[in-house]
Every structure is written in structure tokens, then in C-alpha cells.
C-alpha positions as CSV (number, residue, x, y, z in Angstrom):
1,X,-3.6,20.7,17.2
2,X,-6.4,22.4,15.9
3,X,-7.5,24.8,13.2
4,X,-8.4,27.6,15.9
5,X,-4.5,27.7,16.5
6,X,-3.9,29.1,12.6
7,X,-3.9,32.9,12.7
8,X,-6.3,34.8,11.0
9,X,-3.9,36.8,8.9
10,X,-2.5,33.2,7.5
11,X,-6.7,32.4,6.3
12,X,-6.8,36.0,4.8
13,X,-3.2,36.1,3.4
14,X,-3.3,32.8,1.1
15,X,-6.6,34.2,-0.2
16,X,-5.1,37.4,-1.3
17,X,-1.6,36.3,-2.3
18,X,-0.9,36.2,-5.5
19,X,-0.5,33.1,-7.8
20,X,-0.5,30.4,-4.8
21,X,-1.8,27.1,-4.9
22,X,-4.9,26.5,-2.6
23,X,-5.7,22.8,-2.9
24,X,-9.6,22.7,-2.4
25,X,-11.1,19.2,-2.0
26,X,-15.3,19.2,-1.8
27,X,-15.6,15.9,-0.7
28,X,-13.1,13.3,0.3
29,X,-11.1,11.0,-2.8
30,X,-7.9,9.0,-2.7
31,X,-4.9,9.9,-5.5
32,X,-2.3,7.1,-6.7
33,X,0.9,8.4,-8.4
34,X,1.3,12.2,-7.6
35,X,4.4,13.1,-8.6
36,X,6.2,15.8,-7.1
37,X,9.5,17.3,-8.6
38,X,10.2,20.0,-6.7
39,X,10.6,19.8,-2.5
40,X,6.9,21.3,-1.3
41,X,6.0,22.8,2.0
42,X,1.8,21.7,2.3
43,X,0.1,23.2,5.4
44,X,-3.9,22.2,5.7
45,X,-6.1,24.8,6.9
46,X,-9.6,22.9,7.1
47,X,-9.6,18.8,7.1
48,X,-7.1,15.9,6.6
49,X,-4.8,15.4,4.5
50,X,-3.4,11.7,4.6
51,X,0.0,10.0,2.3
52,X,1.7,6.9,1.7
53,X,4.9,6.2,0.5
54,X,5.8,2.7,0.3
55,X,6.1,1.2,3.5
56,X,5.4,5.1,5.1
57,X,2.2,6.8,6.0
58,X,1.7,10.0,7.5
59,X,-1.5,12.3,8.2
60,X,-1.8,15.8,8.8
61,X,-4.0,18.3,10.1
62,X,-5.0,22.3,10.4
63,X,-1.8,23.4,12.7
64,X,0.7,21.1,11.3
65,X,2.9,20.4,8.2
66,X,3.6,18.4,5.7
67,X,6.8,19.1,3.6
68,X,8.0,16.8,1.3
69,X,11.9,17.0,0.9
70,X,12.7,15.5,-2.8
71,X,11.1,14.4,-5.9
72,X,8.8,11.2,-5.6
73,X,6.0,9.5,-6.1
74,X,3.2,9.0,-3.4
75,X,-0.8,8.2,-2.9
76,X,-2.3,11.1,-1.2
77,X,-6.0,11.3,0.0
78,X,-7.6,15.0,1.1
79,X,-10.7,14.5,3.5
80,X,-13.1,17.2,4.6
81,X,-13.5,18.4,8.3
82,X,-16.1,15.8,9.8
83,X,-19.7,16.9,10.0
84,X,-19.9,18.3,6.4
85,X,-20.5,21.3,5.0
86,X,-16.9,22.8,4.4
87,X,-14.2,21.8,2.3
88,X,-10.8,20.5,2.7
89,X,-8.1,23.6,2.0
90,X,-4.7,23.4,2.0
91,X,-2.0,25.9,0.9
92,X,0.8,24.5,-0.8
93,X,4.3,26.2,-1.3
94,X,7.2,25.2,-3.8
95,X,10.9,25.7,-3.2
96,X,12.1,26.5,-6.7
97,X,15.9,24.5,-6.6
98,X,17.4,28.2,-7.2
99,X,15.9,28.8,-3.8
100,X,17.0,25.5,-2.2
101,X,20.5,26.5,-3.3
102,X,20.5,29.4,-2.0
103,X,19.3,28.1,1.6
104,X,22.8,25.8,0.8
105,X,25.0,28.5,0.3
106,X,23.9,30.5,3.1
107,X,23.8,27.6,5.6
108,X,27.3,26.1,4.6
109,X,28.6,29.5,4.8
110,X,27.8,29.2,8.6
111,X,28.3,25.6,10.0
112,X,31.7,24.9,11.1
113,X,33.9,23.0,8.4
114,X,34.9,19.9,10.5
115,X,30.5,19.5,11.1
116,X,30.0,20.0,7.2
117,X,32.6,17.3,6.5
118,X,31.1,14.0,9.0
119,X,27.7,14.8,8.1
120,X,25.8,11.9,6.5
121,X,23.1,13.7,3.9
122,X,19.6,12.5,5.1
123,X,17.5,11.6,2.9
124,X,13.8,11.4,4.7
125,X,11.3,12.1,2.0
126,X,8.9,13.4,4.0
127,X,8.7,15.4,7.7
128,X,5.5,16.1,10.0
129,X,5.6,19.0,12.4
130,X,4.3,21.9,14.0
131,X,3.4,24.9,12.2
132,X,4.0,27.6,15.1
133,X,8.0,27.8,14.0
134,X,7.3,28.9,10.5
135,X,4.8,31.1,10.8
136,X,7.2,34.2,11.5
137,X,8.5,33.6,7.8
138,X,5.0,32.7,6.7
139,X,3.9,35.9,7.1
140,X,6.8,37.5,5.7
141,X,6.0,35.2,2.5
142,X,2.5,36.4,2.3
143,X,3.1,39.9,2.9
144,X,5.4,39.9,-0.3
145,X,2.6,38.0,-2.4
146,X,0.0,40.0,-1.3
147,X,1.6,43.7,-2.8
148,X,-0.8,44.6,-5.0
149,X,0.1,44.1,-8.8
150,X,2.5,41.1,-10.0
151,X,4.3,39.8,-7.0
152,X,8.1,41.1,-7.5
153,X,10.2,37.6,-8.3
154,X,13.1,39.0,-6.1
155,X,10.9,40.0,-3.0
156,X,8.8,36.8,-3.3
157,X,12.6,34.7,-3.5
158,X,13.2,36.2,-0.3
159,X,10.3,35.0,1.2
160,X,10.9,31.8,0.4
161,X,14.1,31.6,1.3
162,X,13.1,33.0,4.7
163,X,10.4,29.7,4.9
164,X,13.6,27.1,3.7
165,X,15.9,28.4,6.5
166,X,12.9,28.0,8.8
167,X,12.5,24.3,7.7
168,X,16.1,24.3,8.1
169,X,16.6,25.3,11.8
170,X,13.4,23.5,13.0
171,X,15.0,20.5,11.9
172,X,12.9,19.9,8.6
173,X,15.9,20.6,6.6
174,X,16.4,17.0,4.6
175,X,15.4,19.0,1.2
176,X,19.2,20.4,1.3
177,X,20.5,17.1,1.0
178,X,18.3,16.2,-2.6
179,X,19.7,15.8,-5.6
180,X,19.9,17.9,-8.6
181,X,16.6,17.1,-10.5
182,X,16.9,14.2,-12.8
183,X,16.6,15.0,-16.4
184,X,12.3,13.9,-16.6
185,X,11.6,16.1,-14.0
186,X,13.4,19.2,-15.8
187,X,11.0,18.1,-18.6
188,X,7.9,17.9,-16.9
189,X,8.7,21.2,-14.8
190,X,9.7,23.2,-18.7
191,X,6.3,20.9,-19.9
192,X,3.9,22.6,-16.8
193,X,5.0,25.5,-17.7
194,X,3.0,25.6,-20.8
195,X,1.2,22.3,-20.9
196,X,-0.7,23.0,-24.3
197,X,2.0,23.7,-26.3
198,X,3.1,21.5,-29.0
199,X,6.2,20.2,-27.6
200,X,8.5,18.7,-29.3
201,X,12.5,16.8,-28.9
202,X,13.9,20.1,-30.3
203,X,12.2,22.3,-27.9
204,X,14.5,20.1,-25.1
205,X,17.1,19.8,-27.1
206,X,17.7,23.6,-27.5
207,X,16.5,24.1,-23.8
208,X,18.4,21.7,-21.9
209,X,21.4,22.0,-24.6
210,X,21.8,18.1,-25.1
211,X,21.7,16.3,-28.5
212,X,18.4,14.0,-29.6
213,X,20.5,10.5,-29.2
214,X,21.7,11.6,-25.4
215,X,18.2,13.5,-24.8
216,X,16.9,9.8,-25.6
217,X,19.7,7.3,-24.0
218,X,19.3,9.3,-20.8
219,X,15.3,9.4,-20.7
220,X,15.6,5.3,-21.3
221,X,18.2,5.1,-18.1
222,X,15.5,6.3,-16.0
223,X,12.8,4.2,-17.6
224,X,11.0,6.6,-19.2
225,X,10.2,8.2,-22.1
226,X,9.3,11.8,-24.0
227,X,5.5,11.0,-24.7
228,X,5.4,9.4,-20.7
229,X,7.3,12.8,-20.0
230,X,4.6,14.9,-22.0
231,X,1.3,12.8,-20.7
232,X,2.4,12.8,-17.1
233,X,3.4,16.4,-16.8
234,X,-0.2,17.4,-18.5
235,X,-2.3,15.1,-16.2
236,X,-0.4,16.6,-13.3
237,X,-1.3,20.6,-14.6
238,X,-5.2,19.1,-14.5
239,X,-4.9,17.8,-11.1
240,X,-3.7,21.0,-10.1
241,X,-6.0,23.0,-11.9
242,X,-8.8,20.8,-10.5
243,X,-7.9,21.3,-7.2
244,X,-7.0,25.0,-7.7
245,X,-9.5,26.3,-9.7
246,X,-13.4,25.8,-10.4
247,X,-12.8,25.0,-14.2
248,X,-15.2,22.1,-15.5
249,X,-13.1,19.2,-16.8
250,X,-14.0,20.5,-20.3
251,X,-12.4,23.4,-19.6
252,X,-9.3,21.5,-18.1
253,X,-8.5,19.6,-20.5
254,X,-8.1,22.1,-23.2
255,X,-5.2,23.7,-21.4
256,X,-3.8,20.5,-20.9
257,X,-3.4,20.2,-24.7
258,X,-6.3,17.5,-25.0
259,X,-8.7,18.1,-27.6
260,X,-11.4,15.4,-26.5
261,X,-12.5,15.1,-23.0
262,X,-13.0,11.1,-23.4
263,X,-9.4,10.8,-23.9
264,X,-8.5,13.1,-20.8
265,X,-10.4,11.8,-18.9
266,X,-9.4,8.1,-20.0
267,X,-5.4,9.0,-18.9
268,X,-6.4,10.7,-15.6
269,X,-8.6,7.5,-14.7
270,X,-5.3,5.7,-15.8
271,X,-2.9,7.3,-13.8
272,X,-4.5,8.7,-10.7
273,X,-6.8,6.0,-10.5
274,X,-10.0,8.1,-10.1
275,X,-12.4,10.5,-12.9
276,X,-11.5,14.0,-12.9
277,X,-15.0,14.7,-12.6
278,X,-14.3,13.6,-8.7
279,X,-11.5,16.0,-8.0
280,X,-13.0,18.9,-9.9
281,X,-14.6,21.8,-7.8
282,X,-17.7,23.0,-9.8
């Protein structure tokens, strides 16, 4: 499939929604460890995107899919259209967990009890497919961003939910089946929120309502910790703001909470195994 079979209105409506994430990749690099908390629906609309997970690889292009159905970790690598002189784009879409549950609700509320009851959950962590099923919801999604002003939270919830059922009914409905976010991902999620802040055990504590000695036994069962909660979640708001935005690393890694650029750029080397100064769009 090529990109001549994307409609214009889907080019023109990611431009002029509001608040979405359009990944923009000026030449072609390679990420290790991109974390992903939340499932994520990523549709390319010029060049490649490729992903490994594991023993899994997949590759998508203009006309196709990608959505990844529950929280992981995976290498991703974002390649320009051959020939030069235009960037890989891709618009990405989140599906909040209020949103997900909601897609539950309503689809539980339909399928017959004895079906609900022998199905296994499935558990695929990522899906390929063809784009031409969504795009009916698609465009109700973008016309709700695009209202002029601050897109309403209810109208744009809709819209979402529109693109989960969608997934759902094409058969790209394994998100429904993931589990509740594990406690690090609620953290990095409050964290990317407001990645400069100076955050701090209490600030969980009194958000998450859990004490500081079961905030801390918990974080150690998953093998990690609060400063590895507070580092990744940062790095992960420069990516994105790298990829999003044309802000020069400088400018990035303030509003990650890094006062020195040496030392941002030292953890994203670290952890995504390439400078920042390669992903960044100037």
C-alpha cells in the first residue's frame, strides 16, 4: 500500500488538530528502549517505520498500522521515503486506560455471556494492518480536534473511543485484554505530565494514596526504582519533544528538568543508545 491511498483530509487534519503527536524524523536513526505505557495506535504518512520486540519484528508503511496493544519495551527505527528530500511523518494516537475501559464496557455489554466466559485474553503486543477500516472513525477523531479553541475532553473521548471500537471489530482488539498499568508506569505517566517539576515520594504518595514503605517494596518488585522512574519518564518527554517539536536540545532539556545539557545528553546516549542531537529536528 502506498501513501497515495491516505486521504487528503487525514494529511490536512493531523496538521490542524489540536495537541497531537506528529513524529517527524529528518533523516533515518535507530531507538533501543522506547517505552510505551499506554496502548498507541501509530499510522506513518511518509517513510518506514520498522520495530523489534524480542524475537518479533514488524515494519510499516504510509496506508498501514501499527498499534501496539500494552505497555512494553521495544527498538524502533523511523526511515525517510527513499530518494531524499522529505521526512519520515507519522501520527501517533494514545488510548488513555479510561478510554480502553470504556471500549470494555461497551463491548462486554454486547457479546453473548457464554462467548465472554471461554475466551482466552490474547496478549499480542503488537498488530499490523490496513488503515482503510479506521479511517471512518479517523475522521470523526480529527474533526473533534480540529474545533477551533481547546479541543473539548468529552468530544475528543468520543473520538477515541470511536478509533478503539474500530481496532476492536477489525480484529486489532488485543489492547482490551492488558492489564491495569503497573505502579512505574502510573509514575512515569503523572511524571510526563510535568517533567520539570521537582518530584518528590510525597507527591506519589498523596497521588497514588500508598504509604512511602509500600510506594517503595512495590517499585523494588518490579525492579525498579523512584530516580529510574523520574530519569526514564524525562528522557522519554525529550524524545517526544524531539520528534514533535523543532526545539534545539538546549531547549529540551530544560523542560525535561536538566539543567546542563552534557548530562542530558549523557542519559539519552545511555538509554536510547543514540545523541539527541540525531533525533532533534532543527
Amino acid at each position: 500500500m502506498t501513501a497515495l491511498t491516505i486521504p487528503d483530509w487525514l494529511h490536512a487534519g493531523v496538521t490542524q488538530a489540536q495537541g497531537q503527536a506528529m513524529i517527524v524524523a529528518r533523516q533515518a536513526y535507530q531507538l533501543s528502549a522506547v517505552r510505551i505505557d499506554l496502548p498507541v495506535l501509530i499510522l506513518p504518512l511518509a517513510g518506514t517505520k520498522r520495530l523489534e520486540l524480542g524475537p518479533r519484528q514488524g515494519e510499516i508503511a504510509p496506508g498501514q498500522f501499527l498499534m501496539i496493544h500494552h505497555a512494553t519495551c521495544l527498538q524502533v527505527e523511523n526511515l525517510p521515503p527513499a530518494g531524499g528530500g522529505e521526512s519520515y511523518r507519522a501520527w501517533v494516537v494514545a488510548l488513555p486506560w479510561h478510554v480502553v475501559e470504556l471500549a470494555r464496557t461497551l463491548l462486554r455489554a454486547q457479546a453473548p455471556t457464554a462467548r465472554r466466559a471461554d475466551r482466552e485474553p490474547d496478549m499480542e503486543p503488537f498488530t499490523i494492518g490496513d488503515i482503510r477500516p479506521l479511517l471512518p472513525m479517523l475522521q470523526n477523531l480529527l474533526s473533534a480536534l480540529g474545533t477551533p479553541g481547546m479541543p473539548d475532553a468529552a468530544m475528543r473521548d468520543h473520538g477515541l473511543l470511536g478509533v478503539a471500537l474500530a481496532l476492536a471489530r477489525s480484529g486489532h482488539g488485543h489492547f482490551l485484554h492488558a492489564c491495569d498499568p503497573a505502579l512505574g508506569a502510573r509514575i512515569r505517566l503523572l511524571v510526563a505530565a510535568d517533567p520539570a517539576r521537582a518530584w518528590s515520594s510525597a507527591d506519589f504518595e498523596e497521588r497514588l494514596h500508598i504509604s512511602g514503605a509500600t510506594l517503595r517494596r512495590r517499585l523494588a518488585e518490579e525492579n525498579t526504582s523512584l530516580r529510574a522512574l523520574l530519569r526514564e519518564a524525562r528522557l522519554h518527554h525529550g524524545l517526544a519533544l524531539l520528534q514533535t517539536t523543532r526545539k534545539p536540545v538546549k531547549s529540551v532539556a530544560q523542560a525535561c528538568g536538566y539543567r546542563s545539557v552534557p548530562s542530558f545528553t549523557r542519559n539519552f546516549v545511555a538509554h536510547f543508545g543514540i545523541a539527541p542531537s540525531a533525533v532533534a529536528n532543527p
